[in-house]
N, CA, C and O atoms as a printed pandas DataFrame, in Angstrom:
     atom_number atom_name residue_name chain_id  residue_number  x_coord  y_coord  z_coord
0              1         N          UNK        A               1  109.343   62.663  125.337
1              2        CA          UNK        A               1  109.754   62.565  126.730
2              3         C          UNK        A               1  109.513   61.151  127.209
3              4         O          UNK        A               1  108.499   60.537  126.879
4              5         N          UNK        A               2  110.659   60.520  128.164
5              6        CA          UNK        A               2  110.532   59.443  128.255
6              7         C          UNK        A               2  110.392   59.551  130.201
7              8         O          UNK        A               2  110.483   60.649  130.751
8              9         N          UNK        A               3  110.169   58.240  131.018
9             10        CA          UNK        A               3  110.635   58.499  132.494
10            11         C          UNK        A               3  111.090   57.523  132.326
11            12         O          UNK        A               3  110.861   56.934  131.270
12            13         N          UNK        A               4  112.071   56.860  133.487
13            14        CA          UNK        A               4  112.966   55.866  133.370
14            15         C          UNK        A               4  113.047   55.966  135.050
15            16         O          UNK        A               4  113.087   57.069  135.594
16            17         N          UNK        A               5  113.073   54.473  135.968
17            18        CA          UNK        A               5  113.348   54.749  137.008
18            19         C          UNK        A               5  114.996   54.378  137.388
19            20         O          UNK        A               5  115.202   53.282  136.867
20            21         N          UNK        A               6  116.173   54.822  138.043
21            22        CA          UNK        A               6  117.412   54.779  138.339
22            23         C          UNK        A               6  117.760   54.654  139.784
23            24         O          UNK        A               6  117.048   55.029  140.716
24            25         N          UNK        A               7  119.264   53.927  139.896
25            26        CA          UNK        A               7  119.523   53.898  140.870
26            27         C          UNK        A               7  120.817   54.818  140.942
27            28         O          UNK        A               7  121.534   54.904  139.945
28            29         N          UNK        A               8  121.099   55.448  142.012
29            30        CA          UNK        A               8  122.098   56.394  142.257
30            31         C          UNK        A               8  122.950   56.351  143.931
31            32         O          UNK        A               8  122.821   57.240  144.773
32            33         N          UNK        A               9  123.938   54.894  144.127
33            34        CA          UNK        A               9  123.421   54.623  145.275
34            35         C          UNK        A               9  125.416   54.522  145.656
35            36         O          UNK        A               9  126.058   53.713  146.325
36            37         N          UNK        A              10  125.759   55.509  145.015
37            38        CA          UNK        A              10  127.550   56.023  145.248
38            39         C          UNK        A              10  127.878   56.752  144.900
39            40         O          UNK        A              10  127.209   57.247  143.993
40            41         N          UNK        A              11  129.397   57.573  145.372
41            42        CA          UNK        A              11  129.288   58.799  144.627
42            43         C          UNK        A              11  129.580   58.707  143.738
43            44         O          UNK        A              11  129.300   59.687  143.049
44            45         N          UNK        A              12  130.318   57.584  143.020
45            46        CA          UNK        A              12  130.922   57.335  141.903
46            47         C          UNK        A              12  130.260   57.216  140.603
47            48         O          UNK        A              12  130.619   57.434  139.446
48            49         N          UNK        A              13  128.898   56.695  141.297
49            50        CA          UNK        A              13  127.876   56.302  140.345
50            51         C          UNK        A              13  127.177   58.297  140.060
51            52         O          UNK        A              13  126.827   58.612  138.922
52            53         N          UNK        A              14  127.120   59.052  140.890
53            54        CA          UNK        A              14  126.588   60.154  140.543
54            55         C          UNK        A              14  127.350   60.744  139.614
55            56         O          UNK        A              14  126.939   61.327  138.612
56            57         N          UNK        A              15  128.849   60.538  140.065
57            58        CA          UNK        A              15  129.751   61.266  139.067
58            59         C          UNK        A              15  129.781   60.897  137.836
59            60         O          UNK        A              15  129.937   61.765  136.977
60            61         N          UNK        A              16  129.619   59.355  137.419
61            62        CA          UNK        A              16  129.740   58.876  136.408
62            63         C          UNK        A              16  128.478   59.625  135.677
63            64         O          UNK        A              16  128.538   60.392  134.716
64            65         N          UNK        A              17  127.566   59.284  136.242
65            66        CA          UNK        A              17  125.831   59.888  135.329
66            67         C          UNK        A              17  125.780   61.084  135.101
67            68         O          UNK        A              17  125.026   61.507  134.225
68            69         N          UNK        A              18  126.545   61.882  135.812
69            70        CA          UNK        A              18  126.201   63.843  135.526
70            71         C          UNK        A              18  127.136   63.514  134.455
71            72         O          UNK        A              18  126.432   63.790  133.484
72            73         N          UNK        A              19  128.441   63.042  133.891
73            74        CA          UNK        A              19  129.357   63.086  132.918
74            75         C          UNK        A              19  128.767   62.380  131.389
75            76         O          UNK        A              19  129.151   62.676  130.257
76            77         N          UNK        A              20  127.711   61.356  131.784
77            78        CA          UNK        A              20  127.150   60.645  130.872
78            79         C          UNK        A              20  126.102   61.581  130.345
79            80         O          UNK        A              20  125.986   61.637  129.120
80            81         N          UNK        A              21  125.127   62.511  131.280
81            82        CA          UNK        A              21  124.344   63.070  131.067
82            83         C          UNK        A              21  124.983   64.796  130.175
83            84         O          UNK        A              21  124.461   65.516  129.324
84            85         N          UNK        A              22  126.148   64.857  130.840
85            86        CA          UNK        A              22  126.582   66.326  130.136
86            87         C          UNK        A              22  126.899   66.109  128.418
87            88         O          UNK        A              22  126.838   67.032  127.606
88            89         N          UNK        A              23  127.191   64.905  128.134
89            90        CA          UNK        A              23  127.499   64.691  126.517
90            91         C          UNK        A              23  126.496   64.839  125.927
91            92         O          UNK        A              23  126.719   64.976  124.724
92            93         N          UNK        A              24  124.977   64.901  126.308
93            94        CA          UNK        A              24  123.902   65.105  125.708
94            95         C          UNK        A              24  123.434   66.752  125.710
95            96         O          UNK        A              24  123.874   67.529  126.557
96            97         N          UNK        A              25  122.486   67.166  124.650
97            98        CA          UNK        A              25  121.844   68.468  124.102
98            99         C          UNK        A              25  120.874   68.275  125.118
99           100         O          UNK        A              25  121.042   69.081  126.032
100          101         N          UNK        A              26  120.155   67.693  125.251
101          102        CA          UNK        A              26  118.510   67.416  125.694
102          103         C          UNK        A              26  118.454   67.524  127.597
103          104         O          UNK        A              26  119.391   67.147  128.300
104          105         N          UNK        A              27  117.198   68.092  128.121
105          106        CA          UNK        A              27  117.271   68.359  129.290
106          107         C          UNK        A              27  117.261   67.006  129.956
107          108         O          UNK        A              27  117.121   66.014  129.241
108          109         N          UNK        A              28  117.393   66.878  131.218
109          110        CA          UNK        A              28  116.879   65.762  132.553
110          111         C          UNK        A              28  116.423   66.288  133.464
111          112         O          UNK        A              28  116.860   67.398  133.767
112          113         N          UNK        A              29  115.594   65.810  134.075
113          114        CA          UNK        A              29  115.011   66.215  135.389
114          115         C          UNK        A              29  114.773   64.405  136.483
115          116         O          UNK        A              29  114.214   63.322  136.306
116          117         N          UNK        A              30  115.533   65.022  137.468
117          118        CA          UNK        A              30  115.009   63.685  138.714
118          119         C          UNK        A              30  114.031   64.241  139.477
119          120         O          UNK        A              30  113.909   65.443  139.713
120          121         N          UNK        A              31  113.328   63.350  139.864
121          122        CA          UNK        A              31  111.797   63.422  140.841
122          123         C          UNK        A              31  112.085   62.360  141.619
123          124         O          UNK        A              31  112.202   61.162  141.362
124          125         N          UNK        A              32  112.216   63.228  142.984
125          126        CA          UNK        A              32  112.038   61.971  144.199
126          127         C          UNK        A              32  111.333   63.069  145.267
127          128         O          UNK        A              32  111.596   64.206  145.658
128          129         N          UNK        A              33  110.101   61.888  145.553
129          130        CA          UNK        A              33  108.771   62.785  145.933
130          131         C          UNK        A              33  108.395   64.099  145.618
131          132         O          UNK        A              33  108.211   64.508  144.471
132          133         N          UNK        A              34  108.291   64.709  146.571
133          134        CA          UNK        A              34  108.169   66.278  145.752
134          135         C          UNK        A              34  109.480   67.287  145.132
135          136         O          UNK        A              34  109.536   68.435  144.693
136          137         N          UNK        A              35  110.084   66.616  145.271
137          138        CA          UNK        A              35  111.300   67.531  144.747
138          139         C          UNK        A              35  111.689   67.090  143.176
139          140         O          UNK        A              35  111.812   65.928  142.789
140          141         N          UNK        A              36  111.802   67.930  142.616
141          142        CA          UNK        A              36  112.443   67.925  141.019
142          143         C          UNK        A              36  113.596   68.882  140.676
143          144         O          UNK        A              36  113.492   70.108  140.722
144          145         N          UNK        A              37  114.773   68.165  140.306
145          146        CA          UNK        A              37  115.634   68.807  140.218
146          147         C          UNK        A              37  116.408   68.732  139.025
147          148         O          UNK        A              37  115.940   67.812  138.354
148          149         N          UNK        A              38  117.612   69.399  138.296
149          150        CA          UNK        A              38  118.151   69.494  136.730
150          151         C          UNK        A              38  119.562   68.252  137.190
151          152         O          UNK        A              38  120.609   68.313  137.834
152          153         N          UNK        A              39  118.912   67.347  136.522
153          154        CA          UNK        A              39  120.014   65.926  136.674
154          155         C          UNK        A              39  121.690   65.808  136.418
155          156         O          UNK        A              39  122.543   64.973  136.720
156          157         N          UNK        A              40  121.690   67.233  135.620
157          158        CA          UNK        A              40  122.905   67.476  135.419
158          159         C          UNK        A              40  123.680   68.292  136.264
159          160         O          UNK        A              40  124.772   68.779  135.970
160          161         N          UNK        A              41  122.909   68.457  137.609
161          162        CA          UNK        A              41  123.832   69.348  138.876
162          163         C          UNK        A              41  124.169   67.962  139.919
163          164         O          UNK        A              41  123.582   66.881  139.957
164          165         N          UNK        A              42  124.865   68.253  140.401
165          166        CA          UNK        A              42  126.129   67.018  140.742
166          167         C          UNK        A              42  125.566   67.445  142.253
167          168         O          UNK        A              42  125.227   66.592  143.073
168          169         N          UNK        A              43  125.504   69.118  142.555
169          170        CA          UNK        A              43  124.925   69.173  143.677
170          171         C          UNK        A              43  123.616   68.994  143.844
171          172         O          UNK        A              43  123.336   68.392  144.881
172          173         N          UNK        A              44  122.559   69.371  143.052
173          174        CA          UNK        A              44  121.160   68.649  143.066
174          175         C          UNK        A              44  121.041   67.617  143.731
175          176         O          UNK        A              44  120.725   67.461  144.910
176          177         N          UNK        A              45  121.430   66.560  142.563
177          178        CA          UNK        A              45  121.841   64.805  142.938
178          179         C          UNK        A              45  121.835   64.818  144.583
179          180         O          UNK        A              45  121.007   64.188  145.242
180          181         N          UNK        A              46  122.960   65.689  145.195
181          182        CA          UNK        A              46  123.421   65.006  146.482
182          183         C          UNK        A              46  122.198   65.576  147.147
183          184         O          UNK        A              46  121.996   64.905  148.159
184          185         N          UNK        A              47  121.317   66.498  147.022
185          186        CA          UNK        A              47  120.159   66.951  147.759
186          187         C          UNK        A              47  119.110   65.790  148.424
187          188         O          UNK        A              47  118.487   65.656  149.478
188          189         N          UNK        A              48  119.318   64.954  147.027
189          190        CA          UNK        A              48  117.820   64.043  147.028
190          191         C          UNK        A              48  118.473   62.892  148.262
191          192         O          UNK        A              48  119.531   62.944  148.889
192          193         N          UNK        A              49  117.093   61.632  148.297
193          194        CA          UNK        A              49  117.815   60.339  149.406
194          195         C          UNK        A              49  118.175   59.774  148.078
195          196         O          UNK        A              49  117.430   59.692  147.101
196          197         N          UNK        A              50  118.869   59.562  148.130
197          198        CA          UNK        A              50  119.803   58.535  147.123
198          199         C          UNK        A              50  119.776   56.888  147.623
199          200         O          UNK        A              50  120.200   55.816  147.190
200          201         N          UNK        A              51  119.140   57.295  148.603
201          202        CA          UNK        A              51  119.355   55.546  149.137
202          203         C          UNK        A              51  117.862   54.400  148.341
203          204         O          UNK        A              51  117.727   53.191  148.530
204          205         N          UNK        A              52  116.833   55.431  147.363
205          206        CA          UNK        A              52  115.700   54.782  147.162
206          207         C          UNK        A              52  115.760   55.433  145.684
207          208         O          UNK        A              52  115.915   56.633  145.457
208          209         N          UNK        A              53  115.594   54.320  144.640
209          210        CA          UNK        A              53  115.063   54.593  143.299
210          211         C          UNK        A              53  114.397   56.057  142.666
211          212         O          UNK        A              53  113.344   56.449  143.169
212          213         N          UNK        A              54  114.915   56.710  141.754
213          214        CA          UNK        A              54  114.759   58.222  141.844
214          215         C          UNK        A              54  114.284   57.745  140.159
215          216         O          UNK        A              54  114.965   56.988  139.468
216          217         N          UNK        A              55  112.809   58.457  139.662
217          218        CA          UNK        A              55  112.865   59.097  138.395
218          219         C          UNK        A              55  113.757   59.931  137.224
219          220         O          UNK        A              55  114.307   60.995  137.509
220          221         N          UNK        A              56  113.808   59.562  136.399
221          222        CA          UNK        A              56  114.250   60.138  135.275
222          223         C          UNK        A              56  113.897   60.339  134.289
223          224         O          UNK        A              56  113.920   59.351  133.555
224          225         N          UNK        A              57  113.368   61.664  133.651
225          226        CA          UNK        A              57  112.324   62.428  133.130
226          227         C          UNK        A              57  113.512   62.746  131.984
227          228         O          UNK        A              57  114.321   63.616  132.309
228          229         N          UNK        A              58  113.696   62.068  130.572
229          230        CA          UNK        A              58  114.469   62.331  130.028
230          231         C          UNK        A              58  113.707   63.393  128.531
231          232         O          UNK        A              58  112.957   62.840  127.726
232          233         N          UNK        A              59  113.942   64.370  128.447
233          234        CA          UNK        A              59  113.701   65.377  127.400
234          235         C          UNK        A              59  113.741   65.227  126.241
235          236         O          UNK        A              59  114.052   66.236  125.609
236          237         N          UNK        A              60  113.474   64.025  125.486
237          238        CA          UNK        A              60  114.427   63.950  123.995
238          239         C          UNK        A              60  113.369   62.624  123.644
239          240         O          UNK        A              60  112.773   61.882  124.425
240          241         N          UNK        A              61  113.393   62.647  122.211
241          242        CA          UNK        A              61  112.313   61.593  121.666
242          243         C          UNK        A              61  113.605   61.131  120.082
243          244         O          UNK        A              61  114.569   61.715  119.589
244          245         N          UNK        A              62  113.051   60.111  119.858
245          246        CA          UNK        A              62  113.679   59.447  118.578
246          247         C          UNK        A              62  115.181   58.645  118.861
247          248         O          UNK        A              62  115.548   57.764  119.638
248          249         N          UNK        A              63  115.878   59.519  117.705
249          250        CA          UNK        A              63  117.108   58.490  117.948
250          251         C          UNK        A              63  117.946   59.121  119.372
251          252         O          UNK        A              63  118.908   58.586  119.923
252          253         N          UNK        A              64  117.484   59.998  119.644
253          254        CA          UNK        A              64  118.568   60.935  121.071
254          255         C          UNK        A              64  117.770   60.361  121.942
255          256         O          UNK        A              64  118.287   60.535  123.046
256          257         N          UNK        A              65  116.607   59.662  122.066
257          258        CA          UNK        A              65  116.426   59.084  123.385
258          259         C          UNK        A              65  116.791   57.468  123.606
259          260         O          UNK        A              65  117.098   56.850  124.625
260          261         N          UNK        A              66  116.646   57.091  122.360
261          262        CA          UNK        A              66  117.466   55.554  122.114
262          263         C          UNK        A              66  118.777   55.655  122.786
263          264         O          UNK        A              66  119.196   54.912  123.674
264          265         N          UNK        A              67  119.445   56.790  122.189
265          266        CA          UNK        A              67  121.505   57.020  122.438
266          267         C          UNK        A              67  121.071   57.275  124.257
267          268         O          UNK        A              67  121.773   56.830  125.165
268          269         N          UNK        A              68  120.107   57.874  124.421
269          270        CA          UNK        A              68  120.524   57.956  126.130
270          271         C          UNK        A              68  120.072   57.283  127.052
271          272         O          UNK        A              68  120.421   57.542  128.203
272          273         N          UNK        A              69  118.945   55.977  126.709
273          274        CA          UNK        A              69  118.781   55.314  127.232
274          275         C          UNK        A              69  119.825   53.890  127.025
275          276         O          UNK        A              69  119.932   52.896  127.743
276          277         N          UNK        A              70  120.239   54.107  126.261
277          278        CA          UNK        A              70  121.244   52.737  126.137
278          279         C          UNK        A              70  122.813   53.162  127.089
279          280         O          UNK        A              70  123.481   52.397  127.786
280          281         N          UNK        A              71  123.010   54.371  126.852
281          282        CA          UNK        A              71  123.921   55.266  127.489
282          283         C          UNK        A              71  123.645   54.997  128.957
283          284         O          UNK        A              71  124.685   54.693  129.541
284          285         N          UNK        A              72  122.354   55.016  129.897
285          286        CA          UNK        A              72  122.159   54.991  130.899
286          287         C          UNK        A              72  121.645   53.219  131.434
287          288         O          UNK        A              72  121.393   52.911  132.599
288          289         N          UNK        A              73  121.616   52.636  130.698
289          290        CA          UNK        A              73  121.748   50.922  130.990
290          291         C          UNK        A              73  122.267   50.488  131.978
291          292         O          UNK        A              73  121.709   49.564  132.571
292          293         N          UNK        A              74  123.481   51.017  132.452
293          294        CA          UNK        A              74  124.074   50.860  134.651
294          295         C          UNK        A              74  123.047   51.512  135.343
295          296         O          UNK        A              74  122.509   50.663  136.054
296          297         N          UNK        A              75  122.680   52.257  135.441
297          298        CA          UNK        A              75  121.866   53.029  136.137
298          299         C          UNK        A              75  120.422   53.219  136.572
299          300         O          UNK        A              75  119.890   53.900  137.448
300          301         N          UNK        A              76  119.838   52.107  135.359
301          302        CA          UNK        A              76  118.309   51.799  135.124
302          303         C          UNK        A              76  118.225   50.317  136.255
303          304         O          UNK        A              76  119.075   49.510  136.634
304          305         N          UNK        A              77  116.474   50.519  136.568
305          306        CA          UNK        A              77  115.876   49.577  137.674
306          307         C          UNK        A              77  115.036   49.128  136.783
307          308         O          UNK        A              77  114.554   50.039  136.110
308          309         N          UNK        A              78  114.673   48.092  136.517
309          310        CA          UNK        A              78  113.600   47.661  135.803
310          311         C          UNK        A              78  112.298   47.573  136.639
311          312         O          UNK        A              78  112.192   47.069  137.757
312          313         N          UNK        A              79  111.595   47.994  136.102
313          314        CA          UNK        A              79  110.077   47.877  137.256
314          315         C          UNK        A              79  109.303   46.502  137.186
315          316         O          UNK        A              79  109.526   45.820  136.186
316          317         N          UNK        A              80  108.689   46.162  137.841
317          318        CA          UNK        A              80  108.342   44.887  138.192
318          319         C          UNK        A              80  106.777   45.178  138.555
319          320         O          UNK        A              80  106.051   44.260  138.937
């Protein structure tokens, strides 16, 4: 299991990531404050504030977390 922090800050960009995220086996979960939700619901997504950096709790170790973190490279914030 990896976390990764993301930005999700259009709808275009949500649509694109639930489609990036559905080609994968392995679960997701976003965390923004207390809420955790399954990254692959399009309506989830629109629940959270989207306007501030959201967690990504990606399910998968080895080469399937390499393929989905390189997969998700638009979407990643680098932390500072």
């Amino acid at each position: 299991m990896s976390t990764i922090k993301i930005s999700l800050d259009s709808i275009d960009k949500v649509k694109s990531f639930v489609n990036i995220l559905a080609k994968f086996d392995c679960d997701f979960d976003l965390i923004s404050g207390r809420y955790i939700i399954d990254a692959k619901s399009i309506m989830g997504i629109f629940s959270l504030d989207l306007s501030k950096p959201i967690d990504l709790e990606i399910h998968a170790d080895g080469k399937d977390l390499d393929l989905v973190t390189r997969a998700l490279s638009p979407y990643r914030i680098d932390e500072k």
